[in-house]
Structures are given as C-alpha cells and as structure tokens.
C-alpha positions as CSV (number, residue, x, y, z in Angstrom):
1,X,10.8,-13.8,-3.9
2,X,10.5,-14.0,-0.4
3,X,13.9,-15.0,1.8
4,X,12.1,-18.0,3.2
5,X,12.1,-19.6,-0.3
6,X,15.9,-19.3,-1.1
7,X,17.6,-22.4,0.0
8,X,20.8,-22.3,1.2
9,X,24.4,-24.6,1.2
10,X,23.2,-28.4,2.5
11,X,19.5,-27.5,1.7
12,X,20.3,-27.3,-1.8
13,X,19.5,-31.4,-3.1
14,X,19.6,-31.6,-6.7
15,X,22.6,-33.1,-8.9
16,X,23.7,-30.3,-11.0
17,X,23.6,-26.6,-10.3
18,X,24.3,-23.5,-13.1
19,X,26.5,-21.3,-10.9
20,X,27.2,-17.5,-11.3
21,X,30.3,-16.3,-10.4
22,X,31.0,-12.3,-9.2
23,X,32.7,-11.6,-12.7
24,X,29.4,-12.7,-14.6
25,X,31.2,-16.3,-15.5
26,X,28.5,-19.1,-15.6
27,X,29.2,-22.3,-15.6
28,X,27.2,-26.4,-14.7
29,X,28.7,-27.9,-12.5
30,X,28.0,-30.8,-8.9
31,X,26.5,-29.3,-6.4
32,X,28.8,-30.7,-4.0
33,X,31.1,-29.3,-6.2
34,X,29.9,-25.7,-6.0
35,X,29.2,-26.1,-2.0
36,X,33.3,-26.6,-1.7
37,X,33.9,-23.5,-3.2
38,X,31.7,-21.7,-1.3
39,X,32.9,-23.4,2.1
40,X,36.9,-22.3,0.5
41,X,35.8,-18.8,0.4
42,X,33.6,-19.0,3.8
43,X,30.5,-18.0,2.1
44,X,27.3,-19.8,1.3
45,X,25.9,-20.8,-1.6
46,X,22.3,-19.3,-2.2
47,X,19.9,-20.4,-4.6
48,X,18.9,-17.5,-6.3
49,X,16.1,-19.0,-9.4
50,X,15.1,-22.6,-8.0
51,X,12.5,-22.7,-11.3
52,X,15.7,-22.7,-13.5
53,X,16.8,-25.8,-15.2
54,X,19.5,-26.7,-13.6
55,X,18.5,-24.4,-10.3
56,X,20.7,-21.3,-10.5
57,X,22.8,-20.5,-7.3
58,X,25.7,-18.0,-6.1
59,X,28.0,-17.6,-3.5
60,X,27.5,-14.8,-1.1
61,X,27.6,-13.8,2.5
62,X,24.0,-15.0,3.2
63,X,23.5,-13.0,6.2
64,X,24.3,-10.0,4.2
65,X,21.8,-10.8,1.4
66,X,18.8,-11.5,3.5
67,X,19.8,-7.7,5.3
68,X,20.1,-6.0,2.1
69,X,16.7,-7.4,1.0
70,X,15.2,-6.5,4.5
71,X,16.7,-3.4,3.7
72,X,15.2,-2.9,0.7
73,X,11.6,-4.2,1.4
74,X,11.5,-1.4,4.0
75,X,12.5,1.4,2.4
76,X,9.7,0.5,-0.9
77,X,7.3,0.6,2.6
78,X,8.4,4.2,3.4
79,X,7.9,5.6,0.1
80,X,3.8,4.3,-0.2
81,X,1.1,6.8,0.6
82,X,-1.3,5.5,2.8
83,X,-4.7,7.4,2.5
84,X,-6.9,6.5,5.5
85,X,-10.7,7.3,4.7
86,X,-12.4,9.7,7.1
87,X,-16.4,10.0,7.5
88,X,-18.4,12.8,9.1
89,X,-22.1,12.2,9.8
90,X,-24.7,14.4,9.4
91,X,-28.5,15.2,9.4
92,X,-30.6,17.0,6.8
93,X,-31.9,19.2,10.0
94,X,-28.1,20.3,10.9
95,X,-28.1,24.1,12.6
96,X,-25.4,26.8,11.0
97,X,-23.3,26.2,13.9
98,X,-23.3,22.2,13.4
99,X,-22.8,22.4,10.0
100,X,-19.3,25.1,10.6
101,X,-17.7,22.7,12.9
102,X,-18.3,19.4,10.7
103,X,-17.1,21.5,7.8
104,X,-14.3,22.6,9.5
105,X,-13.5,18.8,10.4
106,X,-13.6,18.0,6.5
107,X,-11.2,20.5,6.1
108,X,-8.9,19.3,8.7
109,X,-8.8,15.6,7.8
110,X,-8.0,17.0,3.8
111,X,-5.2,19.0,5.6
112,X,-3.8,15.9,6.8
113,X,-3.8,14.1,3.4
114,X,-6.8,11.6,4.3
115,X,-9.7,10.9,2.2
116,X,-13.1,12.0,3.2
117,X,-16.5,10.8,3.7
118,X,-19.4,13.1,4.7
119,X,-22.5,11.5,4.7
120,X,-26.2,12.3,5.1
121,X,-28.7,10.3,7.0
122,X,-32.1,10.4,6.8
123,X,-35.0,9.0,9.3
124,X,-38.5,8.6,8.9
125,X,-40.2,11.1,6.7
126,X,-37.0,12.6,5.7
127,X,-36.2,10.3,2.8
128,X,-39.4,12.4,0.9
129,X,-37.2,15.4,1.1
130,X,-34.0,14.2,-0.3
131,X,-32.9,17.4,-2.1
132,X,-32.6,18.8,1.8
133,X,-29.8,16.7,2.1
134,X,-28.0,17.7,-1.4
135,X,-28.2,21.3,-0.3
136,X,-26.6,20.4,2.8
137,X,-23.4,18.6,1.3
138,X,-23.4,21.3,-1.2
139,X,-22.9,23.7,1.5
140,X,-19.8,21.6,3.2
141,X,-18.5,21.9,-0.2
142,X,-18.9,25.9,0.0
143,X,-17.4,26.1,3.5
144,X,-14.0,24.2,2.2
145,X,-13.6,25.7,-0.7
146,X,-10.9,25.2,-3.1
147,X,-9.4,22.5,-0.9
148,X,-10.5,19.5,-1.9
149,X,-11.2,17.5,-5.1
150,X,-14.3,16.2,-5.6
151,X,-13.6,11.8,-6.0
152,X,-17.7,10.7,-6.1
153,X,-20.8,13.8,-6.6
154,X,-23.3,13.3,-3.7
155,X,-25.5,10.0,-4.5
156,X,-28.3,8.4,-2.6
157,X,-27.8,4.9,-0.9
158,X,-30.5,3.6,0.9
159,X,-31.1,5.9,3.4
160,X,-27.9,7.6,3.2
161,X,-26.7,10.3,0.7
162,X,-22.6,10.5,0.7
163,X,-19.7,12.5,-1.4
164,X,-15.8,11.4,-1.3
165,X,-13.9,14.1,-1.3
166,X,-9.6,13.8,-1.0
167,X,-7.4,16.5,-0.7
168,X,-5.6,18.7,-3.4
169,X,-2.2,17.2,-4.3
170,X,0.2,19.7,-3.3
171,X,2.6,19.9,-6.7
C-alpha cells in the first residue's frame, strides 16, 4: 500500500477503531480514545488496513514508518535486473569486414548483460533471395560463439529478418 493512503492521527474519521498494541494485544475501542494514547506516548496513530471492519490502526513514530518503507521500496529496486534490448542493423550484401565489427558489437552488448537484436533488411529485389540473409545471421552467430543463448531463431517480418539473442547467465 502506498504511504499516501495511510491516514494518520486527526485524518482518521470513523467511530470505532481495532487497535494493535506492540505486545500483539488487540483490542475496539473510540477513536478519540485511541488518538489520546498515541498523543500520551508522543506518537501517531497510523492506519495500517483501512478495508478492515472496524479500520485497524497502531501507534508508531510515523516519520519512522514512512522511512523504513522508503527504505524498503528501494532496496526491492536495487535487486531487479533491468535488461535493455540492443539492435544491430544489417544488409544481406554486408562485406567480411562489416560483418566482424557488427559481430563484435553483438558480442559486446551480451558482455554487458543486454538483450540483442540483429536484424536484416532487405530492399528492392532482395526480398527474392531471403536465404542470403539467414546465412548472414547464421554467420553473427559463428562469430560469437558460445556466448549467447539463442531467445527467437531468425524469422522473416515484412521486409526484415531478426534473431533475439541475450547473454549466457553467468552461474
């Protein structure tokens, strides 16, 4: 639940509240009632499950709380893996050198953990040889050798013939 739904100490407006103590106690009682407690001990009194009936609350240092949640929300932020996808272009007409430097891009963007594209356009009177094409992106896939994992085989879209390729996972 996000911070900006929890109501807090004079926000609260209903009649009865169930209040949780530290020790686990529960117990209905006012909500004005429950608000003097929480003012005796300078704390607030948070709403923890405002679906409950009656709403369910606690008293805690909000300040504290919302940190702690802050605190938590970023550190479930750190651990995801974000995979950006990478695409390299090329033509079914590429020259030996072309064709080393794009594959040794491929093998640099799998190096740094990002998903890869490689793509093969073709113009005109191209499209009539389409295996041209497959041999190319079979021979990126010779180039990087044992480096990759193969996500989607090389398929034909429209004028474009593309693989996915994302690196090996390094347990």
């Amino acid at each position: 639940m996000a911070d900006k739904d929890l109501r807090i100490n004079e926000q609260i407006r209903v009649r009865e509240v169930r209040l949780i103590r530290d020790e686990g106690e529960q117990r209905v009682i006012a909500t004005s009632e429950a608000l003097g407690l929480a003012r005796e001990q300078g704390l607030d009194l948070v709403e923890v499950a405002p679906q409950a009936v009656p709403p369910v609350v606690k008293i805690m240092n909000y300040g504290k709380y919302k940190f702690e949640n802050e605190k938590k929300v970023r550190d479930s932020k750190k651990k995801q893996k974000l995979f950006k996808l990478k695409e390299i272009r090329m033509q079914p007409k590429i020259d030996e050198h072309d064709l080393d430097f794009k594959s040794k891009h491929v093998r640099e963007f799998l190096a740094e953990g990002n998903k890869v594209k490689v793509t093969v356009r073709f113009r005109g009177r191209e499209l009539a040889h389409t295996e041209l094409g497959l041999d190319v992106l079979k021979d990126v896939l010779q180039r990087i050798e044992g480096e990759y994992v193969l996500d989607k085989a090389p398929t034909m879209e429209g004028r474009f013939m593309s693989m996915f390729l994302s690196p090996k996972s390094k347990k």
